[in-house]
VEXKOLNU-763589 format. One record per residue (C-alpha): residue in three letters; residue number from 1; x, y, z. Coordinates in steps of 0.02 Angstrom, whole numbers, plus 32768, in hexadecimal, padded with zeros to 4 digits. Example, Ala and Ser with C-alpha at 12.3 -4.5 7.8 and 13.67 -1.06 7.14 Angstrom:
BEGIN
@code=ALA | pos=1 | x=8267 | y=7F1F | z=8186
@code=SER | pos=2 | x=82AC | y=7FCB | z=8165
***
This chain:
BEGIN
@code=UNK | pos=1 | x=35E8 | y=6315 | z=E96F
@code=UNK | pos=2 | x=3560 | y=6376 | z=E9C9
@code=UNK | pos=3 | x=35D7 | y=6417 | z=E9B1
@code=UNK | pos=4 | x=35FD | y=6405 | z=E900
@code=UNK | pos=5 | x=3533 | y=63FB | z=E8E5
@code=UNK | pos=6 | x=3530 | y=649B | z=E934
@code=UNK | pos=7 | x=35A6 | y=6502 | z=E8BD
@code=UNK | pos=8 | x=3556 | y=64B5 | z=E824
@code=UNK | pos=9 | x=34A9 | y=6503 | z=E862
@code=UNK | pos=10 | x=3507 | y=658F | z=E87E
@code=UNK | pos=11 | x=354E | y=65A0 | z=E7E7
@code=UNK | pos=12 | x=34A4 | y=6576 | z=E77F
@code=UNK | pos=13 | x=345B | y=6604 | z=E7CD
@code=UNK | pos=14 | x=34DA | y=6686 | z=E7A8
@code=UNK | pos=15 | x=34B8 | y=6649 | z=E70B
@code=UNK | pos=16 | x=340F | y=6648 | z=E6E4
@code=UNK | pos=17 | x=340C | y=6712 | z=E742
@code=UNK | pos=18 | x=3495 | y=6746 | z=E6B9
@code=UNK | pos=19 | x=3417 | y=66F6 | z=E62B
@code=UNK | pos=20 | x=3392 | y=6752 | z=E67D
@code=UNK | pos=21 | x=33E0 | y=6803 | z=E680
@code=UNK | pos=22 | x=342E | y=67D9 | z=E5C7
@code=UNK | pos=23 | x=3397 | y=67A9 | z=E575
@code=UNK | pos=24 | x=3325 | y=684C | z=E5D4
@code=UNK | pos=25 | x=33A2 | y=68B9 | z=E572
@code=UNK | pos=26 | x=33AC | y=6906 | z=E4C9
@code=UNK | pos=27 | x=3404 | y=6977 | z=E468
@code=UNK | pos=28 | x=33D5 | y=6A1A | z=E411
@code=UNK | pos=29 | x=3432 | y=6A8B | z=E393
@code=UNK | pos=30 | x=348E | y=6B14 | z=E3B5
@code=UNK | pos=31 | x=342C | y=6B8C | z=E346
@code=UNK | pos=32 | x=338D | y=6B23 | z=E37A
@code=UNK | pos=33 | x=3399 | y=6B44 | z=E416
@code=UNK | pos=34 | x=33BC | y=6C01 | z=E407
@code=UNK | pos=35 | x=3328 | y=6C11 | z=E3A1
@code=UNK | pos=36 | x=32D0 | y=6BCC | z=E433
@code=UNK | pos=37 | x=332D | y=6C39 | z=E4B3
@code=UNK | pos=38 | x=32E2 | y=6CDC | z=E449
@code=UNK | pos=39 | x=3243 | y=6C98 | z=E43F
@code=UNK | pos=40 | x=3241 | y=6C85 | z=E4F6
@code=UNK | pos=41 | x=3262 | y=6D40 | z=E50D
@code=UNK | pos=42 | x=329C | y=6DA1 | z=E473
@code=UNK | pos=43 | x=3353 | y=6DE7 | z=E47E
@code=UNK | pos=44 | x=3309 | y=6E94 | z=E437
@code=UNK | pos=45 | x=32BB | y=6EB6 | z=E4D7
@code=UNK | pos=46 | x=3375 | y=6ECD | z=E514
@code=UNK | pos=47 | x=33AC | y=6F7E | z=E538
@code=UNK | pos=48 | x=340A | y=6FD6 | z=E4A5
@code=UNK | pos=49 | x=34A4 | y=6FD0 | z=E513
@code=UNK | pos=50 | x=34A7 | y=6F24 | z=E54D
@code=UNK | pos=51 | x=3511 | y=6E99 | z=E508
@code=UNK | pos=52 | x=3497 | y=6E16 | z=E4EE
@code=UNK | pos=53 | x=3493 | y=6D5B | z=E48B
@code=UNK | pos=54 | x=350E | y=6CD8 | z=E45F
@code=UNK | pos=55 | x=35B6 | y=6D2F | z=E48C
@code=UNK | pos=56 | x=361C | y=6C8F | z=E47C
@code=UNK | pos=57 | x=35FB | y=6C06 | z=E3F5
@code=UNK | pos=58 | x=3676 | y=6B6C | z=E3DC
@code=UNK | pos=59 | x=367E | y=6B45 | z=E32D
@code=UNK | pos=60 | x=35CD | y=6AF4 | z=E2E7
@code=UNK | pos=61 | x=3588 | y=6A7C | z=E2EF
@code=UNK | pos=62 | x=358D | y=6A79 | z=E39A
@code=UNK | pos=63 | x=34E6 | y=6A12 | z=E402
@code=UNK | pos=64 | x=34A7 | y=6A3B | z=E4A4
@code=UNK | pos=65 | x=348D | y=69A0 | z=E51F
@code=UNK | pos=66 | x=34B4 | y=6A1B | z=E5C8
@code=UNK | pos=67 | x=3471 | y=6AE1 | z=E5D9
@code=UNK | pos=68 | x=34C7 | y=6B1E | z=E677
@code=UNK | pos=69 | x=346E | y=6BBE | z=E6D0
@code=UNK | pos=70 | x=34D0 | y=6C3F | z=E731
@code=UNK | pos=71 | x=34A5 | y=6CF1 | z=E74E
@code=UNK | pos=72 | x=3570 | y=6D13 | z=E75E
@code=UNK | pos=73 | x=35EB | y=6CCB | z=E6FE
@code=UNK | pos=74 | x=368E | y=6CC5 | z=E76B
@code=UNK | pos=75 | x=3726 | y=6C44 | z=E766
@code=UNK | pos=76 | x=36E1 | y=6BDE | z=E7E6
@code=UNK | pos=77 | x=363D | y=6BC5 | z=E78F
@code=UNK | pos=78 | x=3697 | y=6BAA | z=E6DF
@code=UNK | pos=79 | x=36EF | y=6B14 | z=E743
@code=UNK | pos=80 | x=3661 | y=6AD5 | z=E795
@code=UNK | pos=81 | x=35E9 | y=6AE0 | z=E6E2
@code=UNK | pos=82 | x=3688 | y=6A8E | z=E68A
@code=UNK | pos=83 | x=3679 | y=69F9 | z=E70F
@code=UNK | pos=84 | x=35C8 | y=69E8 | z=E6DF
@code=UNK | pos=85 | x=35E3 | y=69C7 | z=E634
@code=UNK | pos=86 | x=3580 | y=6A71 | z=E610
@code=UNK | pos=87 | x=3578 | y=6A9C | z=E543
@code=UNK | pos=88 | x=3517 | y=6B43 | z=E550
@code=UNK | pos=89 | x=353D | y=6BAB | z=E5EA
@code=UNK | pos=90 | x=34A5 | y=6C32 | z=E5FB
@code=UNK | pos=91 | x=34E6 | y=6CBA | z=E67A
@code=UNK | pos=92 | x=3467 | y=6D5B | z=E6A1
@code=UNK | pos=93 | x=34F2 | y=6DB4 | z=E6A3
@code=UNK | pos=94 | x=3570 | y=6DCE | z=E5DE
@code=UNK | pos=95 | x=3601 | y=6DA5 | z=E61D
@code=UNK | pos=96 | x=364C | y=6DF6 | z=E57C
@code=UNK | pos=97 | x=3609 | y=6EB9 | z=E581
@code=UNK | pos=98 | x=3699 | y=6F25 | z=E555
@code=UNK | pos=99 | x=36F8 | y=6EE8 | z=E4BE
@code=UNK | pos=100 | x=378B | y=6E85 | z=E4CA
@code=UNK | pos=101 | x=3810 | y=6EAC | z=E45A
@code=UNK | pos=102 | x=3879 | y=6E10 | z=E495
@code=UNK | pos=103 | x=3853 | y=6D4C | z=E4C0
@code=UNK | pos=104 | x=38E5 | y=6D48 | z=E544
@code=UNK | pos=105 | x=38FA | y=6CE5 | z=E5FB
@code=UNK | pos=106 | x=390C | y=6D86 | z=E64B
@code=UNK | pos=107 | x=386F | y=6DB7 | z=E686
@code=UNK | pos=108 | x=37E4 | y=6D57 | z=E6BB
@code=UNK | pos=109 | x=3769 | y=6D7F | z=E63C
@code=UNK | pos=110 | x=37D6 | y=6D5A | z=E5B6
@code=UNK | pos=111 | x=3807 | y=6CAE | z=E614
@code=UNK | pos=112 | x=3746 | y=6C8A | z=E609
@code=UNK | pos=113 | x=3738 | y=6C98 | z=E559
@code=UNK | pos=114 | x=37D7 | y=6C1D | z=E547
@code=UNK | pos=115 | x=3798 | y=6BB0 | z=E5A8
@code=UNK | pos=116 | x=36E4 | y=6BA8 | z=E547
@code=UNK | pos=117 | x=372B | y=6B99 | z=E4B6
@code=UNK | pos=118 | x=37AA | y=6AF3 | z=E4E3
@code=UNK | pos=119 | x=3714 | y=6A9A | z=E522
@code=UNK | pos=120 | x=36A3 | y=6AC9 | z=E4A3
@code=UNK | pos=121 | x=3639 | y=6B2A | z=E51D
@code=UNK | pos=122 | x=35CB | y=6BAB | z=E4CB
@code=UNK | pos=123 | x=358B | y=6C53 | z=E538
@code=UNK | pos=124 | x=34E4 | y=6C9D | z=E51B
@code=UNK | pos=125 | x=34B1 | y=6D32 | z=E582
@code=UNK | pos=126 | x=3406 | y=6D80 | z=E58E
@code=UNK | pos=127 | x=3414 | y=6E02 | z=E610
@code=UNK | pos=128 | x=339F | y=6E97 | z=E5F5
@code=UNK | pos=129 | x=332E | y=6E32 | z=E57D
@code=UNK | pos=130 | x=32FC | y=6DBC | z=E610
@code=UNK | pos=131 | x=32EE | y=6E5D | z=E67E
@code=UNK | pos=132 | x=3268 | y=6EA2 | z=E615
@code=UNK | pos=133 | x=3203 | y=6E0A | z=E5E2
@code=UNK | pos=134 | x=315A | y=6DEC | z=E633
@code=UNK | pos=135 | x=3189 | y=6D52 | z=E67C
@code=UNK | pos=136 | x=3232 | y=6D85 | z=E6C0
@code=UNK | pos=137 | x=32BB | y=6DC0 | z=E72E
@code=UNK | pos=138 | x=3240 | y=6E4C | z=E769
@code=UNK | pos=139 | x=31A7 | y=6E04 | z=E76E
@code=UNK | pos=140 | x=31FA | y=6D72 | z=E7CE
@code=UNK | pos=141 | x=3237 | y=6E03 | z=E843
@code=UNK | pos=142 | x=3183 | y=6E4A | z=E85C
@code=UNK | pos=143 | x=3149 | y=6DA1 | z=E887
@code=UNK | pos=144 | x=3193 | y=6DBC | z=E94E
@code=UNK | pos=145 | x=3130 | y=6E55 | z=E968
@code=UNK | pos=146 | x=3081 | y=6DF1 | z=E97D
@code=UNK | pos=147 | x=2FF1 | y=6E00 | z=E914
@code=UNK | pos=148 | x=3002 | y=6E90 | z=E88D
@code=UNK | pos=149 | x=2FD9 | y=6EDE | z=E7F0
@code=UNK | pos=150 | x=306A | y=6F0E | z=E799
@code=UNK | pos=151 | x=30B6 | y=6F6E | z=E6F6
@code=UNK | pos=152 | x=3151 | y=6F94 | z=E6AC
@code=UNK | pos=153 | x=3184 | y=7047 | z=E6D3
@code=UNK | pos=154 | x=31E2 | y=7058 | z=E650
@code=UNK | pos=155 | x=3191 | y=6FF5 | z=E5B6
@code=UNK | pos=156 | x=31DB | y=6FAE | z=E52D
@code=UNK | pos=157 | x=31B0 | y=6FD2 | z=E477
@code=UNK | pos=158 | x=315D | y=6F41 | z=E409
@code=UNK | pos=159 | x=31FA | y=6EF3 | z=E3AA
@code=UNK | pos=160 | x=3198 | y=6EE3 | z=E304
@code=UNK | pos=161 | x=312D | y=6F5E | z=E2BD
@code=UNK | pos=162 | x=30D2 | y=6F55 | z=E206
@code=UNK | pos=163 | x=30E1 | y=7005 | z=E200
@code=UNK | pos=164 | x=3182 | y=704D | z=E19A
@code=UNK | pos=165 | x=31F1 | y=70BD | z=E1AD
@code=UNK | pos=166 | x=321B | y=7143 | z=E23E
@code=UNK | pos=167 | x=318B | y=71E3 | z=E202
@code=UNK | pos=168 | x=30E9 | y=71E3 | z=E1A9
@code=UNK | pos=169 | x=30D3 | y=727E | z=E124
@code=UNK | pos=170 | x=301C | y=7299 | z=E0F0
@code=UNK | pos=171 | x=2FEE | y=732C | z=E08E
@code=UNK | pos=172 | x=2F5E | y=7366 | z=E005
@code=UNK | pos=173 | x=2F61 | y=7355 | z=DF4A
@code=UNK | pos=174 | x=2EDD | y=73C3 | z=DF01
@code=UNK | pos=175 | x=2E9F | y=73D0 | z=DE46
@code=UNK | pos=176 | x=2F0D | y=745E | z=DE17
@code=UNK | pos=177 | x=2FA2 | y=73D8 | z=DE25
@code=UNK | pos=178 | x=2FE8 | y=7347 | z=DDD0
@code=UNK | pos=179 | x=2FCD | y=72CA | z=DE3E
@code=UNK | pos=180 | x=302D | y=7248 | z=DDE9
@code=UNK | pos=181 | x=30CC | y=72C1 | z=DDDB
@code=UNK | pos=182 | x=30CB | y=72C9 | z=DEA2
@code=UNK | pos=183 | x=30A4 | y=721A | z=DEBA
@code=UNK | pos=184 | x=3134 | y=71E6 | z=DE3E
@code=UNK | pos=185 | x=31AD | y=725F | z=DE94
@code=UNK | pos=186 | x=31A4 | y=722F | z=DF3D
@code=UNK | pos=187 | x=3187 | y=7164 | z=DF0E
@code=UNK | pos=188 | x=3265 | y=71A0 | z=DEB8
@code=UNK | pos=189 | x=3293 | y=71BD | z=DF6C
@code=UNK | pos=190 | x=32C2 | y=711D | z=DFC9
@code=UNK | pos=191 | x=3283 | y=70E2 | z=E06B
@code=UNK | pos=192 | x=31EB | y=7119 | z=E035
@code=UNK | pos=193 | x=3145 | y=70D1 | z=E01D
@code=UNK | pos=194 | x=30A7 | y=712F | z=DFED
@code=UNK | pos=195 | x=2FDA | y=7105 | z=E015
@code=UNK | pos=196 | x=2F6C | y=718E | z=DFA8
@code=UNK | pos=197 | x=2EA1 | y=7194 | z=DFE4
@code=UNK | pos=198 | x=2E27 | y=720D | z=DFB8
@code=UNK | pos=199 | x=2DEC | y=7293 | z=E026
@code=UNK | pos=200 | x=2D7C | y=7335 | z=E021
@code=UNK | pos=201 | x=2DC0 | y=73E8 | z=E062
@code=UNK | pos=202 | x=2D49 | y=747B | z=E066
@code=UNK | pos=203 | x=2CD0 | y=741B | z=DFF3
@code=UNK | pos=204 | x=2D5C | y=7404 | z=DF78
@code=UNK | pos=205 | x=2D9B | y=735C | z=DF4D
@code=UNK | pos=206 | x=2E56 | y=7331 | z=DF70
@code=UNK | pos=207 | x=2ECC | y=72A5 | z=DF7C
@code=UNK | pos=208 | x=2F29 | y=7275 | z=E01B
@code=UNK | pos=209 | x=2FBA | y=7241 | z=DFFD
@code=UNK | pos=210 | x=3012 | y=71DF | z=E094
@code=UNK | pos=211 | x=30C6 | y=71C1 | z=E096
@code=UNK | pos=212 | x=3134 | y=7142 | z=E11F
@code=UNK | pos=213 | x=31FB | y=7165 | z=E10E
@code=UNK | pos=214 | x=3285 | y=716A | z=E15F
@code=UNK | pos=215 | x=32F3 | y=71FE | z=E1D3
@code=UNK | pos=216 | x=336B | y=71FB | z=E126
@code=UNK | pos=217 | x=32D1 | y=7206 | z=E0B5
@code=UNK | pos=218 | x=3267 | y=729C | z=E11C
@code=UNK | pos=219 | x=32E8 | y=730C | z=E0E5
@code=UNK | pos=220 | x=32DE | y=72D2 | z=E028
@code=UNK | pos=221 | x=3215 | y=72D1 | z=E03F
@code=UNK | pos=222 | x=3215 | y=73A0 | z=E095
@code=UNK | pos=223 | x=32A4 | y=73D2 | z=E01E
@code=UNK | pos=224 | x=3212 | y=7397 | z=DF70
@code=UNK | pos=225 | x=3182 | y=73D2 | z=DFDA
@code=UNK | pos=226 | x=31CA | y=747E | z=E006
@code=UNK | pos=227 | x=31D6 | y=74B0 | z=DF53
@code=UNK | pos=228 | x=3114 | y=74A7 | z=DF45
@code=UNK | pos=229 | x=30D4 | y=752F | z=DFBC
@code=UNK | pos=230 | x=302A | y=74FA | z=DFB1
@code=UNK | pos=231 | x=3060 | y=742E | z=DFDD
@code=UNK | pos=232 | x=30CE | y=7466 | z=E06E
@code=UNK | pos=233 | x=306A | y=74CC | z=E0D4
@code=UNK | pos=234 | x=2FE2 | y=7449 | z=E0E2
@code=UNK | pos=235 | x=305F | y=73BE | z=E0FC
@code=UNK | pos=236 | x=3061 | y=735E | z=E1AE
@code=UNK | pos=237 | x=30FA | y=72F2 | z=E1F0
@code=UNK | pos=238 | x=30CD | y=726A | z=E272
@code=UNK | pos=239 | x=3154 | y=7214 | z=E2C9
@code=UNK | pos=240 | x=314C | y=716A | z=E2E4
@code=UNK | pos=241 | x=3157 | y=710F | z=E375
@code=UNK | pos=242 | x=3136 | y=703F | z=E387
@code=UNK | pos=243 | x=30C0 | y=701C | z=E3E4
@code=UNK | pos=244 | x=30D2 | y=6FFA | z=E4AA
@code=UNK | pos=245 | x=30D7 | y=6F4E | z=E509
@code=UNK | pos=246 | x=3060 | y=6F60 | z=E5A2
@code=UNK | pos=247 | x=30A6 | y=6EB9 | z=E605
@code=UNK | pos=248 | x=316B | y=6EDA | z=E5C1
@code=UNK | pos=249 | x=31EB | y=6F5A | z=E5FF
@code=UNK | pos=250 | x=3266 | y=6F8C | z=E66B
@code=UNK | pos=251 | x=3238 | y=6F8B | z=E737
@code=UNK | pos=252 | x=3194 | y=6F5C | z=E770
@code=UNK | pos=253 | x=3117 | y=6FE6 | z=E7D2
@code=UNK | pos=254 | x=30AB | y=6F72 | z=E839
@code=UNK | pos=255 | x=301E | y=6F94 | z=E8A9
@code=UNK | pos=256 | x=2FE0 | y=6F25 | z=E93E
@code=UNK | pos=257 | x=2F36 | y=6EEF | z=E94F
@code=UNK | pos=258 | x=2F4F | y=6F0F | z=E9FC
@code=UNK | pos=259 | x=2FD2 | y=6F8D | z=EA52
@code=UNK | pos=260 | x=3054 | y=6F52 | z=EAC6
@code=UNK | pos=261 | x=30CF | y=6F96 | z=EB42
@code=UNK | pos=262 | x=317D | y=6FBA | z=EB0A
@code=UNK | pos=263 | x=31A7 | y=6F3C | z=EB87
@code=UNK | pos=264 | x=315A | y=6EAE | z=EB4A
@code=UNK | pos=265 | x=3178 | y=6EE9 | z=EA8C
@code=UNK | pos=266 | x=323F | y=6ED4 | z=EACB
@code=UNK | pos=267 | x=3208 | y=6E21 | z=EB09
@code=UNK | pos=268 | x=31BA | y=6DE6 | z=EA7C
@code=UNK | pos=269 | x=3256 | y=6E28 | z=EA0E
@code=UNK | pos=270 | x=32CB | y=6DCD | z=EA5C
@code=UNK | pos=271 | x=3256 | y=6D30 | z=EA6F
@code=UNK | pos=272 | x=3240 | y=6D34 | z=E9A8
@code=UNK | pos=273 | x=3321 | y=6D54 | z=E99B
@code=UNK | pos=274 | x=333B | y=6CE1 | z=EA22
@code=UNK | pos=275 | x=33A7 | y=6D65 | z=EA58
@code=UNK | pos=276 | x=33C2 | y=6D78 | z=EB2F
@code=UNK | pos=277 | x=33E4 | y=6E25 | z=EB15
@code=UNK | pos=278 | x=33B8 | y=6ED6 | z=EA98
@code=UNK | pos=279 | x=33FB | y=6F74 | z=EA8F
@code=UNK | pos=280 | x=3358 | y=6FFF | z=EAAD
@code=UNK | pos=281 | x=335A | y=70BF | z=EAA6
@code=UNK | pos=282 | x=32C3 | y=7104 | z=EAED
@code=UNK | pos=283 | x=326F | y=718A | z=EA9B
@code=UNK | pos=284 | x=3256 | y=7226 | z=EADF
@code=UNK | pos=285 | x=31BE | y=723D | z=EB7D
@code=UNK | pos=286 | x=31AB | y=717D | z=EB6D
@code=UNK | pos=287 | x=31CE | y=70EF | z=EBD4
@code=UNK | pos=288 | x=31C3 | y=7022 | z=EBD6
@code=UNK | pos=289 | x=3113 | y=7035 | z=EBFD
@code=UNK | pos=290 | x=30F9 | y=70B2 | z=EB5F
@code=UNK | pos=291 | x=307D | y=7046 | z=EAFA
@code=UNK | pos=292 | x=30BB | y=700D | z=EA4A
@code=UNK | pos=293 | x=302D | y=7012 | z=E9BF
@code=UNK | pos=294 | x=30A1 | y=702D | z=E920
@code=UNK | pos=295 | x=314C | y=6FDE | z=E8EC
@code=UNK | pos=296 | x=31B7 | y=7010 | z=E867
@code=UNK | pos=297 | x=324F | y=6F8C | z=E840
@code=UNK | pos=298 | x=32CA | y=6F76 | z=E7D5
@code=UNK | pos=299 | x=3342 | y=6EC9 | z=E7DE
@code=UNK | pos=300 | x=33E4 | y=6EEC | z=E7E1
@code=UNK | pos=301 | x=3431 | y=6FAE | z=E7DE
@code=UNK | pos=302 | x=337F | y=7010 | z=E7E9
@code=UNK | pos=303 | x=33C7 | y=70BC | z=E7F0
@code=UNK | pos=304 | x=3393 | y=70F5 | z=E729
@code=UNK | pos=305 | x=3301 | y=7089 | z=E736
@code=UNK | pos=306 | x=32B1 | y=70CA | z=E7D2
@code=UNK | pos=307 | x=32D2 | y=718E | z=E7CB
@code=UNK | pos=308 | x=325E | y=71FF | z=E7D9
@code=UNK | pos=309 | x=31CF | y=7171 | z=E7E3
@code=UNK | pos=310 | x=314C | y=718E | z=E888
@code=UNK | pos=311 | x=3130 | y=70FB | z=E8F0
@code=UNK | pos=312 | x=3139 | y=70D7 | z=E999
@code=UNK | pos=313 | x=31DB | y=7063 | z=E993
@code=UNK | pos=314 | x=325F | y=7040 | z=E915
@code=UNK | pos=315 | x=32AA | y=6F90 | z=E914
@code=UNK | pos=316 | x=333E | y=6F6D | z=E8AC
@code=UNK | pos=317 | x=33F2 | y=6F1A | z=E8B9
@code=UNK | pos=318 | x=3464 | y=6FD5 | z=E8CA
@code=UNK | pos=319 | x=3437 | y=707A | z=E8AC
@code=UNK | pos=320 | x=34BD | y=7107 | z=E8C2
@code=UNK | pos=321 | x=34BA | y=7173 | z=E958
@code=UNK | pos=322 | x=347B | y=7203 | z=E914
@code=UNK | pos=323 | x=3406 | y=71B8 | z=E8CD
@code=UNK | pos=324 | x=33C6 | y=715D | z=E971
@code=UNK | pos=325 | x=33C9 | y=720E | z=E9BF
@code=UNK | pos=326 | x=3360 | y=7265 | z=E93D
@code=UNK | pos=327 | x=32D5 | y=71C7 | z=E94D
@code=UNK | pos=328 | x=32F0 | y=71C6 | z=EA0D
@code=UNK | pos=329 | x=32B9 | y=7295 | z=EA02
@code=UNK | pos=330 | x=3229 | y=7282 | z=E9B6
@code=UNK | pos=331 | x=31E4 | y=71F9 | z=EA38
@code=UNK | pos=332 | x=3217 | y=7166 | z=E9D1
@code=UNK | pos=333 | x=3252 | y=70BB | z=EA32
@code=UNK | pos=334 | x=32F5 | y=706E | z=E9D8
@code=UNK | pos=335 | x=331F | y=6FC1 | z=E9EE
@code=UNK | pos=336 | x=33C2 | y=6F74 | z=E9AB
@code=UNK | pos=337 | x=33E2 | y=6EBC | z=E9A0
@code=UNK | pos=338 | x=3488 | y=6EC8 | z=E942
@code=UNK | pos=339 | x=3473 | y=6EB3 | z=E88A
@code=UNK | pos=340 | x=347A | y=6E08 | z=E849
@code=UNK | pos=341 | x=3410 | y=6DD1 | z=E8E8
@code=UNK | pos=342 | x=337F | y=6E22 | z=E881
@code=UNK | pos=343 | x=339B | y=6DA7 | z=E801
@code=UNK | pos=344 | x=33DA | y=6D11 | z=E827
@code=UNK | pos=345 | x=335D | y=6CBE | z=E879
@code=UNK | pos=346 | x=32F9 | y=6CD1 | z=E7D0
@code=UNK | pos=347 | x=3362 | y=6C50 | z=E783
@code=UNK | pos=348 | x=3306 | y=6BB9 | z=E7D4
@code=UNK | pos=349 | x=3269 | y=6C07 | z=E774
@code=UNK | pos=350 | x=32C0 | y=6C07 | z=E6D6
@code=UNK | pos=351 | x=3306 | y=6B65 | z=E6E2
@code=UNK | pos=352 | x=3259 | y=6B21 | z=E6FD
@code=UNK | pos=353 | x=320D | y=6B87 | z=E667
@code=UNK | pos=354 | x=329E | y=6B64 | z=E5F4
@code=UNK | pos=355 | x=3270 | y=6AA6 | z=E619
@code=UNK | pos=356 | x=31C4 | y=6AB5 | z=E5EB
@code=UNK | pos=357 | x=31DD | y=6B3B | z=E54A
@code=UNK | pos=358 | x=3274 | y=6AB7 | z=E50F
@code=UNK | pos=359 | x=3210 | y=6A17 | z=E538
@code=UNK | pos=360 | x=3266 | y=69DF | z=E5A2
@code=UNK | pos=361 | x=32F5 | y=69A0 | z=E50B
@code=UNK | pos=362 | x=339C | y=69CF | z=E569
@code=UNK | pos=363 | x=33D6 | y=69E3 | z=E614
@code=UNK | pos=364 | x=33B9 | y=6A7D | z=E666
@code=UNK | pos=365 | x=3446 | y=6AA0 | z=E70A
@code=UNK | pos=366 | x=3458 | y=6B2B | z=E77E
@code=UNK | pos=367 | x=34F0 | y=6B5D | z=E7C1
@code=UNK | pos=368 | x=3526 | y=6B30 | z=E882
@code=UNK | pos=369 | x=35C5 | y=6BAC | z=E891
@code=UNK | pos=370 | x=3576 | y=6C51 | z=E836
@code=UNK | pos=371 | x=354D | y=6CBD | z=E8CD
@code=UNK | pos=372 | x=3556 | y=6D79 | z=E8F8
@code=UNK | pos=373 | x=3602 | y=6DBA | z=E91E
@code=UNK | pos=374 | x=35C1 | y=6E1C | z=E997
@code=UNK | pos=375 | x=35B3 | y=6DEF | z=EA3E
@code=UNK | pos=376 | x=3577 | y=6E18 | z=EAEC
@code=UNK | pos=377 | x=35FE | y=6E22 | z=EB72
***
C-alpha cells in the first residue's frame, strides 16, 4: 500500500511540472515573429553578399511554440533540434548560400532542407546582420577584451533615408529664362523630383532650382541641361550617400582604458571563448610583454575586415597567411581562435535578449551538439 502511495505522488507531480511548462508557453506567428526578428536587428544591415532571412518556410500558417539557436547547422544538430520539438531553427550561419538547383538526399545540405520541410521546421538565418548590429556578434566579442570604447571600423549606412534618389542637381535660373519651361522639362523625366528657392547672384536675383534623381535619370537631366550653355556651366552634381551609423558596422576598433600585456590580452581571450588554447602570430620587434592599448576584431574570417587597419592586435576567427604575414610586418599581434569560436559563445546573449525583445511568449533553446569542427590534437 505504502508503495502504490508513492507512484501516485509521483505521478501527480510529473503532472502538475508538464501543466507548468504548458501553460508558461505560447505561440507566435510565423510572419509575427519575423517581424520581430527584424526589429531586433534589421536584415539590411547584412552584407550585399550574404544570404540572409527565412531560407526555409513550411507552408503557412505555421506557429512557433520552440525557436532553436545554433550558430552551425549540421546533421547532428538538425537531429538533436528535431528531438526538441524545435519549429524555427535560427543558425548564425545560412546553411543555404549557394543556390541549389536540386532538393535531393545526396548531399547534406540538401538532406537538411528535406528534413525541415517533413517536420515543418522553418530556417531563418541572420548572419552578417547580427555581426554588424550594436548589440551583437561583435560587440559581444569586444566584451572579453576588458573595459573599452569601441566603433565599427567599417560602418554601416542608415537603411532608410528621406532623401531620394542616388545625385542631387542644383543649378541657376535667371530672368532671361523661362523658368516654368525648365521646371516643366525636368519635372517629364522620371525619378525625378524638383525643390525651386530663390537666391541672389552678383546682386541679381535668380532661382535655384534643386533636383534629386536617379543614376538612370542624371543622364536624362545633363543630356536637357547641356543644350543650355548658360544652365550647364553653373550646374553642380552631388552624389548621395545615406547617412552613417556610428554604433553599427562591420568589426569593432576598441581602445582600453588601460593597456595590457599581450600576455594577459591572450588570457583574457581565451577566458571570454572558454577556449584552453589560441593560435598568435607576433608582430614584428614585439613580444608577450609588448603592451596592448588598441584591438581591432572581426568575428569570424577577419581577413577583409581588418586590412590595412593600425592597431596593436587583430583578433578574429582565420585570416589567410598572407595576410597574417603582412599584419605580423608591420608590428601587428594576430590571434586566431578558429572561426565559429568567435561567435558562438554569443548565442547565450541572444537567447537571453530574444527572451526579453519577444516577451518571453515562446521557448527559446540552444543547441548542445553545434560545436567547432575544429579541434586541438
Amino acid at each position: 500500500m505504502l508503495s502504490s502511495r508513492v507512484r501516485l505522488v509521483r505521478t501527480t507531480v510529473r503532472l502538475v511540472h508538464s501543466l507548468i511548462y504548458n501553460s508558461s508557453c505560447s505561440f507566435m506567428d510565423l510572419k509575427a515573429l519575423l517581424s520581430s526578428l527584424n526589429d531586433f536587428a534589421s536584415l539590411s544591415f547584412a552584407e550585399s553578399w550574404d544570404n540572409v532571412g527565412l531560407l526555409v518556410e513550411p507552408s503557412p500558417p505555421h506557429t512557433v511554440n520552440t525557436l532553436f539557436l545554433t550558430n552551425d547547422l549540421t546533421e547532428e544538430v538538425m537531429k538533436e533540434a528535431l528531438e526538441k520539438k524545435a519549429d524555427l531553427i535560427l543558425p548564425y550561419h545560412p546553411p543555404i548560400f549557394q543556390p541549389m538547383k536540386h532538393i535531393t538526399w545526396k548531399t547534406w545540405k540538401e538532406r537538411l532542407v528535406i528534413r525541415a520541410l517533413e517536420n515543418r521546421v522553418a530556417i531563418y538565418s541572420p548572419h552578417t546582420a547580427y555581426d554588424a548590429a550594436p548589440q551583437g556578434v561583435n560587440s559581444w566579442l569586444a566584451k572579453g577584451l576588458g573595459v573599452c570604447t569601441s566603433r565599427p571600423i567599417h560602418p554601416s549606412k542608415a537603411p532608410n533615408c528621406p532623401t531620394e534618389g542616388t545625385h542631387r542637381v542644383e543649378f541657376n535660373v535667371d530672368h532671361t529664362q523661362d523658368l516654368d519651361e525648365v521646371i516643366s522639362t525636368v519635372k517629364e523625366i522620371s525619378d525625378v523630383s524638383v525643390t525651386s528657392s530663390s537666391s541672389r547672384t552678383d546682386d541679381e536675383e535668380q532661382t535655384r532650382i534643386s533636383l534629386n534623381c536617379s543614376q538612370q535619370a542624371l543622364m536624362q537631366v545633363v543630356a536637357f541641361l547641356s543644350q543650355n550653355r548658360q544652365l550647364y556651366q553653373k550646374t553642380e552634381i552631388l552624389s548621395l550617400e545615406k547617412p552613417l551609423l556610428l554604433h553599427t558596422g562591420m568589426g569593432r576598433f576598441c581602445i582600453l582604458d588601460e593597456s595590457v600585456s599581450l600576455a594577459t590580452m591572450i588570457e583574457r581571450i581565451k577566458r571570454h571563448l572558454k577556449l584552453s588554447h589560441v593560435r598568435l602570430a607576433l608582430g614584428v620587434g614585439r613580444t608577450l610583454e609588448s603592451q596592448v592599448k588598441t584591438v581591432a576584431l572581426c568575428a569570424g574570417s577577419g581577413s577583409s575586415v581588418l586590412r590595412g587597419t593600425e592597431a596593436d592586435l587583430y583578433l578574429t576567427g582565420e585570416m589567410s597567411h598572407h595576410d597574417i604575414l603582412d599584419a605580423a610586418s608591420q608590428g601587428i599581434n594576430v590571434i586566431l581562435c578558429e572561426h565559429s569560436n568567435t561567435e558562438r559563445g554569443f548565442l547565450s546573449d541572444l537567447r537571453d535578449m530574444l527572451g526579453a525583445h519577444l516577451e518571453n511568449k515562446i521557448n527559446i533553446i540552444l543547441s548542445e551538439t553545434d560545436r567547432d569542427p575544429l579541434h586541438v590534437v
